[in-house]
C-alpha positions in Angstrom: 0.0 0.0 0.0 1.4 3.3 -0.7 1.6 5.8 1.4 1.9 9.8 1.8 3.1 12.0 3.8 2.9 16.2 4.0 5.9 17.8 5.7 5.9 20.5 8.1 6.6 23.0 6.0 3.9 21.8 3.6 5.5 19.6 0.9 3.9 16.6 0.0 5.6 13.0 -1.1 5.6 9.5 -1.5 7.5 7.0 1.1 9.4 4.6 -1.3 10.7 2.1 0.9 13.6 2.1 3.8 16.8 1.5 3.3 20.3 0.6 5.8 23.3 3.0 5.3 26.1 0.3 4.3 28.9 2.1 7.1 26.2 2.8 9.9 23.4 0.5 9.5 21.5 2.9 10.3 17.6 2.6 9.1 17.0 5.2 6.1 13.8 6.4 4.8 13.9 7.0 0.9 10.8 9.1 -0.5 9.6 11.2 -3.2 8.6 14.6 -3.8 5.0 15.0 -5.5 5.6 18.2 -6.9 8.3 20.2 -9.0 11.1 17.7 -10.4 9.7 14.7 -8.0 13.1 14.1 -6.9 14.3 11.4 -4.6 15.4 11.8 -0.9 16.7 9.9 2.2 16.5 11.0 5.5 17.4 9.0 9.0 14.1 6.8 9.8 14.5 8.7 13.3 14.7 12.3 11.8 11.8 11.5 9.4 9.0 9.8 11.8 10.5 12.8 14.8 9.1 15.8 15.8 10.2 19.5 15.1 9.4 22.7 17.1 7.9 25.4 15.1 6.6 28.8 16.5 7.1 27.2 20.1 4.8 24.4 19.0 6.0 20.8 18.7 4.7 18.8 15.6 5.7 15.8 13.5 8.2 16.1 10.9 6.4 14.4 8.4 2.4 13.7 9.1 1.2 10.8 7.4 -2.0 11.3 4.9 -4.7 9.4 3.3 -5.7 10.0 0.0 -9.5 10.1 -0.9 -11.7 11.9 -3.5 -11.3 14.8 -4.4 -14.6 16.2 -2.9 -14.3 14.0 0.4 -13.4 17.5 2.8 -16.8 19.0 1.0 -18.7 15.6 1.9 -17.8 15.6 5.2 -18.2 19.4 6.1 -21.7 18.6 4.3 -22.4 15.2 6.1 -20.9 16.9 9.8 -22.9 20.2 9.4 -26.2 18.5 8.0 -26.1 15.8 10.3 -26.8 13.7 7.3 -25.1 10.5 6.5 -27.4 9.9 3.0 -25.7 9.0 -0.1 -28.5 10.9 -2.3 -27.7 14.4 -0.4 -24.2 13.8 -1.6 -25.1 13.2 -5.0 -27.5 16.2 -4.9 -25.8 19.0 -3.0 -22.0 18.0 -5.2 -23.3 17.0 -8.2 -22.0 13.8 -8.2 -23.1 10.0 -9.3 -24.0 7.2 -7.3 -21.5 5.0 -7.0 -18.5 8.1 -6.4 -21.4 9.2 -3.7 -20.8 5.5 -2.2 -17.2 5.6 -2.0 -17.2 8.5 -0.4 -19.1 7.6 2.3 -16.6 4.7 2.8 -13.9 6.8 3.0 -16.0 8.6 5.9 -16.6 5.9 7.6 -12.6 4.4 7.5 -11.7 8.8 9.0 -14.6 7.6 12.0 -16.9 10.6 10.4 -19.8 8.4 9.7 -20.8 5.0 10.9 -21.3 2.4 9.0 -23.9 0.9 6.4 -27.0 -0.5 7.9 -28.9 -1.4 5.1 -31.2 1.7 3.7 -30.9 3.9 6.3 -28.8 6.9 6.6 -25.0 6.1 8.1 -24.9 7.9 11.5 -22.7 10.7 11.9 -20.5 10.5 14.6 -18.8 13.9 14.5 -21.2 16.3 15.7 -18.9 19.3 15.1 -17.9 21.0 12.3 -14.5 22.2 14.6 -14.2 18.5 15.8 -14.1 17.6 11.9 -11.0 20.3 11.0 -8.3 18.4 12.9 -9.4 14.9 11.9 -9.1 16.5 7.9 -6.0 17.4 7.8 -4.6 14.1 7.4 -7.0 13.4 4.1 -6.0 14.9 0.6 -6.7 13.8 -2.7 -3.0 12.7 -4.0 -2.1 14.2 -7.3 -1.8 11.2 -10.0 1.4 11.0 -11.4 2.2 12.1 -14.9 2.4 8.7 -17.1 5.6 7.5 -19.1 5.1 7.3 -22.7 5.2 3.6 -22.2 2.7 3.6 -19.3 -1.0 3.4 -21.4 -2.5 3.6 -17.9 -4.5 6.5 -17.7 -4.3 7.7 -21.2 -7.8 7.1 -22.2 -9.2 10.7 -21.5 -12.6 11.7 -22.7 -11.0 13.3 -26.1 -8.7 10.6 -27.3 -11.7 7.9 -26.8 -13.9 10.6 -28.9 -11.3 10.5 -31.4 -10.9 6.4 -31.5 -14.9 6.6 -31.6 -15.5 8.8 -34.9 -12.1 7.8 -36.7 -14.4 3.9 -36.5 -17.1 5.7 -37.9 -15.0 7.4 -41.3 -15.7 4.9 -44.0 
């Protein structure tokens, strides 16, 4: 599974693996940037997963996140401030289909924002809050895809090209 992490200062990248230095043995952490020239880092496993004071606060170096949709903060600031755990107030209020409605809703329920399925009935919400929902947020962002090789076909098919494919089988 992969997984993501925001540094403190705001940066966002992809943990790769871990790694021994070959004089020290000690554990290494090699990860990726997701933005600019996505270059490669390592960092001591200890200095990575520590902490950092900032502005007299203490806070983790790196803070691990989970990637979801791209409209799951609206969902929940909609679910938390309705009070509403129903998939077709979702698909109303962010214009969205069933199914992406769905998946949200499972992605609330794995942050503990909504309970879960019990058959037709509307998920309970268990943040009551809107400022009990901000803190638990921060550690959800949709992750940016990354750009394809031009050997990778994965993620290629865009609405235009399958246009194209579909009226160039139509030419006689």
């Amino acid at each position: 599974m992969e997984k993501y992490y925001r540094h403190f200062k705001g940066g966002l990248y992809q943990l790769i693996g871990t790694a021994k230095d070959s004089e020290t043995l000690e554990e290494m952490v090699v990860y990726q940037a997701l933005y600019g020239e996505k270059q490669l880092w390592v960092r001591p496993a200890a200095m990575f997963f520590g902490k950092v004071e900032r502005d007299g606060k203490e806070m983790e170096r790196f803070q691990e996140v989970f990637d979801v949709d791209a409209c799951f903060k609206d969902a929940a600031r909609l679910v938390v401030g309705s009070q509403s755990g129903l998939r077709s107030n979702l698909q109303r209020k962010l214009g969205i289909s069933y199914a992406r409605a769905g998946r949200i809703l499972d992605q609330l329920e794995s942050a503990g924002i909504v309970g879960p399925m019990d058959g037709s009935l509307p998920r309970e919400v268990l943040v009551k809050e809107l400022d009990e929902l901000e803190p638990i947020l921060s550690h959800y962002e949709p992750i940016p895809s990354p750009i394809p090789s031009p050997h990778d076909t994965k993620g290629l098919l865009d609405k235009d090209f399958i246009d194209t494919l579909y009226w160039d089988s139509m030419r006689p």
